[in-house]
C-alpha positions as CSV (number, residue, x, y, z in Angstrom):
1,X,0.0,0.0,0.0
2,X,1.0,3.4,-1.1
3,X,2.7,6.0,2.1
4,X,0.5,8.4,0.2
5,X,-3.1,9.5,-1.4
6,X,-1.3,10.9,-5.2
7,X,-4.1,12.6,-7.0
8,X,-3.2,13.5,-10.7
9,X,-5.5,15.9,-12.9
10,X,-8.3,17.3,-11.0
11,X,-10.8,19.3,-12.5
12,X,-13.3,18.8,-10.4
13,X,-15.3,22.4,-10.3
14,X,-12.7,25.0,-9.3
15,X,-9.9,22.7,-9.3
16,X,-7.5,23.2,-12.1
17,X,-5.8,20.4,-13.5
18,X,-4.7,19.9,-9.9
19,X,-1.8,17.3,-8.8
20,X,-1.0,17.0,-5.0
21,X,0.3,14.1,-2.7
22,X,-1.5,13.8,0.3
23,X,0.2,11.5,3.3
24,X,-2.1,8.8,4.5
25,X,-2.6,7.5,7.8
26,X,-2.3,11.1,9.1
27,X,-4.9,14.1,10.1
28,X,-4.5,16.5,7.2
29,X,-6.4,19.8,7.2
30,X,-7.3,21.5,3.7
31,X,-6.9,25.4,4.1
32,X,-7.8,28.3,1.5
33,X,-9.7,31.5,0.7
34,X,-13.2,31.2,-0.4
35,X,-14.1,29.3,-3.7
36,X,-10.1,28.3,-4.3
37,X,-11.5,24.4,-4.4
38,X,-10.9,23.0,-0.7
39,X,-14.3,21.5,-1.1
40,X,-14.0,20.7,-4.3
41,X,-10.7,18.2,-3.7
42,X,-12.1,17.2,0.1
43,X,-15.6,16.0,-1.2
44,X,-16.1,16.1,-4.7
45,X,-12.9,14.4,-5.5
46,X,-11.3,12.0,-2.7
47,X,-14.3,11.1,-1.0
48,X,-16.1,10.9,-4.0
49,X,-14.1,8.6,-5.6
50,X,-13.4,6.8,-2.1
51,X,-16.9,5.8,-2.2
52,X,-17.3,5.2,-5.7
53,X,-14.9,2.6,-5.4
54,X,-16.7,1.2,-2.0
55,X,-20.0,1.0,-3.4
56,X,-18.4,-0.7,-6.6
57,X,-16.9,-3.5,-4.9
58,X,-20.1,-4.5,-2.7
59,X,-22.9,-6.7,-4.9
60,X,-25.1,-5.6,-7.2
61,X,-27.7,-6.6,-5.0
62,X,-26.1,-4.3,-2.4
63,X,-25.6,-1.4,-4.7
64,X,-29.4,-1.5,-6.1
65,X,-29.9,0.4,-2.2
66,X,-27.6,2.6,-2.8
67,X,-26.8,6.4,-4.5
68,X,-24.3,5.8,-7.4
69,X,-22.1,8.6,-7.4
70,X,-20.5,9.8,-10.5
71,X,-16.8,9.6,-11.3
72,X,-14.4,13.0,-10.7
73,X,-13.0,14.9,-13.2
74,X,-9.4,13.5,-12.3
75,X,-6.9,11.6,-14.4
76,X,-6.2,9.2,-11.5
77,X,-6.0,8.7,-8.0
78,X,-3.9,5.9,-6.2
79,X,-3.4,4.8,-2.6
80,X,-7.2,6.0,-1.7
81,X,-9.1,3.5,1.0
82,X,-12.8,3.7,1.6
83,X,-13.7,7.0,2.9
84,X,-15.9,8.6,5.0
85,X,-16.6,12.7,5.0
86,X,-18.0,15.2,7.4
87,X,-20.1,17.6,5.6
88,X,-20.3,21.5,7.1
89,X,-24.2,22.3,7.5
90,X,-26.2,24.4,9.5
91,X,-27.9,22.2,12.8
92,X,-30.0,23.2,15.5
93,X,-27.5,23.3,18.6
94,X,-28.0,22.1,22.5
95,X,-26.0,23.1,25.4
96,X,-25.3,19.5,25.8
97,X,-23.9,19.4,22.1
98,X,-20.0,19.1,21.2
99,X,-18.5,19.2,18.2
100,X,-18.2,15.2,17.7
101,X,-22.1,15.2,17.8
102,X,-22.6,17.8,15.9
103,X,-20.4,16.7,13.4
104,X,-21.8,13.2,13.6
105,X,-18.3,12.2,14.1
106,X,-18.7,10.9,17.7
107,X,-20.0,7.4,16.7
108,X,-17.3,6.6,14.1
109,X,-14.6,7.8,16.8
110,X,-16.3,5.4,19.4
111,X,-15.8,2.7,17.0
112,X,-12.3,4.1,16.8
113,X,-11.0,3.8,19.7
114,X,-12.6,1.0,20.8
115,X,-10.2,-1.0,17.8
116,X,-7.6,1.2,18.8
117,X,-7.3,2.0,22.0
118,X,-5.7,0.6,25.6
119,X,-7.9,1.4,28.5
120,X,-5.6,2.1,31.6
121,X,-6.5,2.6,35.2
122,X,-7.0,6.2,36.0
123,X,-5.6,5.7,39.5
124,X,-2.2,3.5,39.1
125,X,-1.6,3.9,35.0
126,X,-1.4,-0.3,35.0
127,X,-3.5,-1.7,31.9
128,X,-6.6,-3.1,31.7
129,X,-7.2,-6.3,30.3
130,X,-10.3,-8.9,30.3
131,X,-8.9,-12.0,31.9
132,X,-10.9,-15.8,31.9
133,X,-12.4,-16.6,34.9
134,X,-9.1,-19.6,35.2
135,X,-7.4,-16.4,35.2
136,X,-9.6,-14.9,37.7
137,X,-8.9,-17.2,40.2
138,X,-5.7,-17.5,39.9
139,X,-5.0,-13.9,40.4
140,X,-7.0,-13.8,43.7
141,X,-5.4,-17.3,45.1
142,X,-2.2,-15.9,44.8
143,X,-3.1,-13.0,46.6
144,X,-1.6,-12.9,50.5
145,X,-4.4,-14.7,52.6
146,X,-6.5,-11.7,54.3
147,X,-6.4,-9.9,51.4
148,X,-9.9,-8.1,50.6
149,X,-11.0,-8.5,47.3
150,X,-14.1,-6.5,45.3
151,X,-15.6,-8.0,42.6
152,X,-18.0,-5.8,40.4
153,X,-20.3,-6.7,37.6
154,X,-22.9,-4.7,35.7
155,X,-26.1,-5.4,36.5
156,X,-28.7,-6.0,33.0
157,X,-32.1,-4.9,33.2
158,X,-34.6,-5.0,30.4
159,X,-32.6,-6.1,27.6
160,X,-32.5,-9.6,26.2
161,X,-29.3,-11.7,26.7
């Protein structure tokens, strides 16, 4: 896999015969005056295409549910994954609204860092891991005899399972 997004060619409404390299696996930011294509490149052509390709390689009993969207004005793009874009439009706002929910971002980033992320305890910094009960036990029989030990589970109401 490409270190980069290379995007050769695009025409895509203000963009003029455009060719940039964009890194991949990184936050980039797409900066500019008014109407000097930063929408253009961001939606119209990378996740445009990103999605194009997505939708392509799912069935054609998948895609029949699904908006087609048309191909960029671009000579080619290479190293692009499937991609997913946050659109800037006017919502009603809460006081109990952030910009991940307002974004719609929030649920994608849970997903995130649950793949991603190590939970850690806030107190001592050690890890957290699930263990087996086997492993259960054998963490509290090898603790000093005395030693106090909590055990905590959740408690499921209403919910099947």
């Amino acid at each position: 896999m490409l270190d980069s997004i290379i995007i050769k060619g695009a025409r895509e409404h203000n963009l003029k015969d455009l060719t940039v390299k964009i890194p991949r696996n990184k936050a980039t930011v797409i900066t500019g005056p008014s109407g000097s294509g930063k929408s253009s490149l961001a939606i119209d052509t990378i996740y445009a295409e990103g999605q194009r390709r997505y939708v392509e390689s799912l069935s054609a009993y998948a895609r029949q549910f699904l908006d087609q969207l048309q191909k960029p004005d671009v000579d080619s793009i290479e190293g692009l994954s499937p991609s997913i874009a946050i659109t800037q439009r006017t919502v009603a706002k809460s006081q109990r609204s952030t910009v991940g929910t307002i974004t719609e971002i929030y649920d994608y980033m849970r997903v995130l860092y649950t793949r991603i992320g190590s939970p850690f305890c806030y107190n001592c910094g050690s890890p957290i891991a699930s263990q087996s009960v086997d492993g259960i036990i054998q963490t509290v029989m090898s603790l000093p005899i005395g030693s106090r030990v909590q055990v905590l589970a959740p408690i499921v109401r209403d919910r099947k399972g």
